[in-house]
C-alpha positions as a Markdown table, in Angstrom:
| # | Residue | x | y | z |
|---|---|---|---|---|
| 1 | Unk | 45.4 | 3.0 | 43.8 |
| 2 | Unk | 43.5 | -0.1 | 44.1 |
| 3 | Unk | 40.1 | -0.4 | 41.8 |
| 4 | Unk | 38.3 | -0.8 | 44.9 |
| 5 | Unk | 38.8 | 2.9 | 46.0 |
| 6 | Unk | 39.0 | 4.3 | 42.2 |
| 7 | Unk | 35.2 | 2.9 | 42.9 |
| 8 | Unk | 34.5 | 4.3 | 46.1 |
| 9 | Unk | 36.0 | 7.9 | 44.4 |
| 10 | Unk | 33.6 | 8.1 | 41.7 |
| 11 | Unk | 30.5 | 6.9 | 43.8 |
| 12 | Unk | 31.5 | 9.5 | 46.1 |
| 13 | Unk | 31.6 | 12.6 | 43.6 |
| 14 | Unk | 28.5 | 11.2 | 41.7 |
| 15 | Unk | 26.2 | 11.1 | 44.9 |
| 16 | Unk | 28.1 | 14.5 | 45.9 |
| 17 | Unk | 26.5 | 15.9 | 42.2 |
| 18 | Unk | 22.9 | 13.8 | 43.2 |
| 19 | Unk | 22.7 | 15.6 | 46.5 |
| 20 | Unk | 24.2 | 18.9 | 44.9 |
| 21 | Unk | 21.5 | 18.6 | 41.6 |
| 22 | Unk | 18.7 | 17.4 | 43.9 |
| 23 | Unk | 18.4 | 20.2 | 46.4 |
| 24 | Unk | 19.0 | 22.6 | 43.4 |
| 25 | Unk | 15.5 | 21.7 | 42.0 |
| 26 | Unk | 12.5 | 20.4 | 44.3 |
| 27 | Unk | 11.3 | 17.8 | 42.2 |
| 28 | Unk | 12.3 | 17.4 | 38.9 |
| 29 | Unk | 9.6 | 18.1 | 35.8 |
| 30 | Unk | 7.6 | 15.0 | 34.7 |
| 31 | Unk | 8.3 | 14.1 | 31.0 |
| 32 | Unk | 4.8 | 14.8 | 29.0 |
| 33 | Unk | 2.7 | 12.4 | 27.4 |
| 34 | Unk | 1.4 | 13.4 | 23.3 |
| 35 | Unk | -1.1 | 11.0 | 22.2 |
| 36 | Unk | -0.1 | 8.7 | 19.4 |
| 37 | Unk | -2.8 | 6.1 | 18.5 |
| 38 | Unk | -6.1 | 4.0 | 19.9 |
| 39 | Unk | -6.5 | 0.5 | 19.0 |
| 40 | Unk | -9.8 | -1.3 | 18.7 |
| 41 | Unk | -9.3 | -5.0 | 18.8 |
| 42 | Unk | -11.8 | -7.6 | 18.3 |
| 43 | Unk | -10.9 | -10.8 | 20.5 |
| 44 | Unk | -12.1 | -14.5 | 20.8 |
| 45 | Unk | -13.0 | -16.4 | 24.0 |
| 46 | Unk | -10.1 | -16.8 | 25.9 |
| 47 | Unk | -8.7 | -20.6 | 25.9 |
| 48 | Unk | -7.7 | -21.7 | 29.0 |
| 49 | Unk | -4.7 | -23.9 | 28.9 |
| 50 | Unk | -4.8 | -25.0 | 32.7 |
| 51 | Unk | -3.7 | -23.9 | 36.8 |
| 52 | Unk | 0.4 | -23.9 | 37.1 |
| 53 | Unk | 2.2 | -22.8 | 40.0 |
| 54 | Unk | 2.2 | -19.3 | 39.4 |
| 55 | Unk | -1.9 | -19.0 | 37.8 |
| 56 | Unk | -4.1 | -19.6 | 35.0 |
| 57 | Unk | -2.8 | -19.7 | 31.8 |
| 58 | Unk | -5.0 | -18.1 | 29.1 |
| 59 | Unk | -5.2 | -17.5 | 25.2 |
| 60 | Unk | -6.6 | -14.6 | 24.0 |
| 61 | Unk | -6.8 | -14.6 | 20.0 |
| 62 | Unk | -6.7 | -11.5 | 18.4 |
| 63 | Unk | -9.3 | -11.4 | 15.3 |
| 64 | Unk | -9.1 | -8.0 | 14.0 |
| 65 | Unk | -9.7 | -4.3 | 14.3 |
| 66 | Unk | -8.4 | -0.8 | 13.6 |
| 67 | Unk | -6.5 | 1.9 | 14.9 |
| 68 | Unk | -6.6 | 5.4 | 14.3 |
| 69 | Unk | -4.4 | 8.5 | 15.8 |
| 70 | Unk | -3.1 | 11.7 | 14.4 |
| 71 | Unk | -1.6 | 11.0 | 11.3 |
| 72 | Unk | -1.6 | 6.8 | 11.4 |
| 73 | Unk | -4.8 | 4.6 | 10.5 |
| 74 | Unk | -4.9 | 1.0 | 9.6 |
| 75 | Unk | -6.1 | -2.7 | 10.9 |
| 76 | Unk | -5.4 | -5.0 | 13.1 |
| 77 | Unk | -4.3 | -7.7 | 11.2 |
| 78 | Unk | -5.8 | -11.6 | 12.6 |
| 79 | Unk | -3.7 | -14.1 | 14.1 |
| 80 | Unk | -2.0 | -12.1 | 17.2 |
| 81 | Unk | -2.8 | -12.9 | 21.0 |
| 82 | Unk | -2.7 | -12.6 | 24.7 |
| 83 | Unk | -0.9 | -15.2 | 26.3 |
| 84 | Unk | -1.7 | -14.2 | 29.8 |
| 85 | Unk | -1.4 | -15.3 | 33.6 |
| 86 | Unk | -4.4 | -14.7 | 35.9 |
| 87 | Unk | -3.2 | -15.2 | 39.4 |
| 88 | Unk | -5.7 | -16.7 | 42.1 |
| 89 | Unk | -6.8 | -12.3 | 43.1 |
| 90 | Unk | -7.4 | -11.9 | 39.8 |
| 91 | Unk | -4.1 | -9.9 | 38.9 |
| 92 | Unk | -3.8 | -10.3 | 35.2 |
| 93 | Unk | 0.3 | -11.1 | 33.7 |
| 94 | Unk | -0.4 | -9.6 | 30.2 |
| 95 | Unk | 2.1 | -10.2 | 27.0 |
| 96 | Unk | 0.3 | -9.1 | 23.9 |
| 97 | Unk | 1.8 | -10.1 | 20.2 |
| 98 | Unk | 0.3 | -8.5 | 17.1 |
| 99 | Unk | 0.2 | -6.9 | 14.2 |
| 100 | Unk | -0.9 | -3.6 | 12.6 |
| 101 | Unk | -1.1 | -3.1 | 9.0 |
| 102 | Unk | -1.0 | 0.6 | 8.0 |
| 103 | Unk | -3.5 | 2.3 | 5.0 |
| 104 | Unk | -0.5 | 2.3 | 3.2 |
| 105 | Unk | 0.3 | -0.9 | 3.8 |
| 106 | Unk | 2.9 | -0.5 | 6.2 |
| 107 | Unk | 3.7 | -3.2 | 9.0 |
| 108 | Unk | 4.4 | -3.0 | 12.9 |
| 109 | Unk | 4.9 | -5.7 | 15.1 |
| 110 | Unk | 3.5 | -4.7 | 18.3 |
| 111 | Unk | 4.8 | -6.4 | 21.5 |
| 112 | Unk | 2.7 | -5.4 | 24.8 |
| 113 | Unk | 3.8 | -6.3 | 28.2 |
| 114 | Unk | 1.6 | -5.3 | 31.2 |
| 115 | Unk | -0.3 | -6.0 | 34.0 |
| 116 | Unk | -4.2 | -5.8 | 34.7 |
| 117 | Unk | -6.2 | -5.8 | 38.5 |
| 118 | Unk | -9.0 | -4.3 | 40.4 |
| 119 | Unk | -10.8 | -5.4 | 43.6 |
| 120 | Unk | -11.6 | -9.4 | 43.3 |
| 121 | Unk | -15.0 | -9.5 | 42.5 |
| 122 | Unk | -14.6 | -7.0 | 39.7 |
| 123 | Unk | -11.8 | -9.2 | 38.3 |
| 124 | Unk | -13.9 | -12.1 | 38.6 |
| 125 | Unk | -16.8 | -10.7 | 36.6 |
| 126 | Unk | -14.2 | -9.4 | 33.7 |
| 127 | Unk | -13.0 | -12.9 | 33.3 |
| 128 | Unk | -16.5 | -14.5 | 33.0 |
| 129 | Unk | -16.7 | -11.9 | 30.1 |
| 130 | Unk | -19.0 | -9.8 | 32.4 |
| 131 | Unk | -19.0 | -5.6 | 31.2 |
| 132 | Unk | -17.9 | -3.6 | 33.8 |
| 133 | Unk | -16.9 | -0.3 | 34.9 |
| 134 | Unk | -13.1 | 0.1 | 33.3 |
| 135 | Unk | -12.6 | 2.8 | 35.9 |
| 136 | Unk | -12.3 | 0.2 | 38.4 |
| 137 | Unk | -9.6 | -1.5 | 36.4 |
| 138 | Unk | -5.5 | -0.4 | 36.7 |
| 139 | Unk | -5.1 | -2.1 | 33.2 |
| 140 | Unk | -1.1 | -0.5 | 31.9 |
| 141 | Unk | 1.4 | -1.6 | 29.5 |
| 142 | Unk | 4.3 | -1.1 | 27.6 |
| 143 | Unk | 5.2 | -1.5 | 24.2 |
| 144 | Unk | 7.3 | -2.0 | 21.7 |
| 145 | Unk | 7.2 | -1.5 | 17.8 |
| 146 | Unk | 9.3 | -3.1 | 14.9 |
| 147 | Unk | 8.6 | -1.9 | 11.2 |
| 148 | Unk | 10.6 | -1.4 | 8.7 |
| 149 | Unk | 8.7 | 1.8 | 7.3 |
| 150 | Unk | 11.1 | 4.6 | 7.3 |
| 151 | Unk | 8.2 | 6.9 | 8.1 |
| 152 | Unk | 6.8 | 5.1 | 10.9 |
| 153 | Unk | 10.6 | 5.3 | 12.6 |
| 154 | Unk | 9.7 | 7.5 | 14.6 |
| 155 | Unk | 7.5 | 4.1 | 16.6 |
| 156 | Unk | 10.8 | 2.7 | 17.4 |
| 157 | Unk | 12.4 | 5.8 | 18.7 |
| 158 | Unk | 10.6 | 6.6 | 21.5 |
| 159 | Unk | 9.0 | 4.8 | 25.1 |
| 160 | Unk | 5.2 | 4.5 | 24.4 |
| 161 | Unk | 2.8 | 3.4 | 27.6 |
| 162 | Unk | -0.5 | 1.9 | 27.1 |
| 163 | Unk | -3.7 | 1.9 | 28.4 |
| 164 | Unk | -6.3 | -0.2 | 27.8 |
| 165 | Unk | -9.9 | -1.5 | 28.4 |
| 166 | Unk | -11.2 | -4.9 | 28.2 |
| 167 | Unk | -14.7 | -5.6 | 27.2 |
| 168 | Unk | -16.1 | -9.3 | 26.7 |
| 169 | Unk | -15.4 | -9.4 | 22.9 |
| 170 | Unk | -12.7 | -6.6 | 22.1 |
| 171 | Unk | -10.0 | -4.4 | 23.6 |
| 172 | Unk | -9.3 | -0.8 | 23.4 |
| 173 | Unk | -5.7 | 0.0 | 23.8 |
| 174 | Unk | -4.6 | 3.9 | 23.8 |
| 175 | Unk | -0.7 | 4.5 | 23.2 |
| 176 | Unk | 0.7 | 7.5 | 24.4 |
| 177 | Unk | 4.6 | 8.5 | 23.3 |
| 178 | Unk | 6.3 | 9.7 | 26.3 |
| 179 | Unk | 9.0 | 12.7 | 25.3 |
């Protein structure tokens, strides 16, 4: 038997099970989302390296902050950023680096990719440091922790999404562990 139809074979019993499974249940039962932690950041003015092909490049500095959730408090330790793209509508490429330093003085590296948008003009106003209503903003990520506190494992163990809300000098970032 050739590899070509051991292949067709075992993509033809797998969607067989697919078809089989999916009809069994309607739609299948959304994982739940528990809560883990709300960051407050304090941010600088952006700096605005320049227009490339693909948007604005931008420099958010991270100065400082806290965060607090059940069972987890610290600060956001200075010297992280937000190197982000703003594309010519305003949709924002977001990659987030920094650092939170527990009460116990535990570390995590925090990496955040996502993406931020609303209508143009309220784009516009956020990135001229206007406030505005953050229920007009899709503004989602996804992160990822390193630390190498056995107790804070459990950071490293699981998908977290983010959401967050951008004011002119700060950020508040809400992570939420999905199971």
């Amino acid at each position: 038997m050739t590899k070509f139809k051991m292949l067709v074979g075992v993509f033809s019993l797998l969607g067989s099970f697919y078809i089989s499974s999916s009809l069994a249940q309607e739609q299948p039962q959304a994982p739940e989302l528990t809560f883990a932690f709300e960051v407050l950041a304090e941010v600088a003015d952006p700096t605005v390296i320049g227009t490339l092909p693909n948007g604005t490049r931008r420099i958010v500095d991270i100065l400082g902050g806290s965060f607090e959730g059940p069972g987890i408090k610290g600060r956001v330790v200075p010297g992280g950023a937000d190197w982000q793209i703003i594309r010519e509508d305003g949709f924002t490429d977001i990659d987030a680096r920094y650092t939170l330093e527990t009460d116990q003085g535990d570390l995590i590296y925090v990496s955040n990719i996502g993406i931020r948008h609303a209508p143009p003009e309220v784009m516009s106003r956020l990135n001229a440091g206007e406030v505005v209503d953050q229920s007009e903003i899709y503004f989602r990520a996804v992160p990822k922790f390193e630390t190498s506190a056995p107790e804070l494992e459990w950071l490293m163990k699981s998908i977290f999404v983010a959401t967050g809300e951008r004011y002119p000098n700060g950020v508040v970032i809400r992570f939420w562990r999905l199971h």
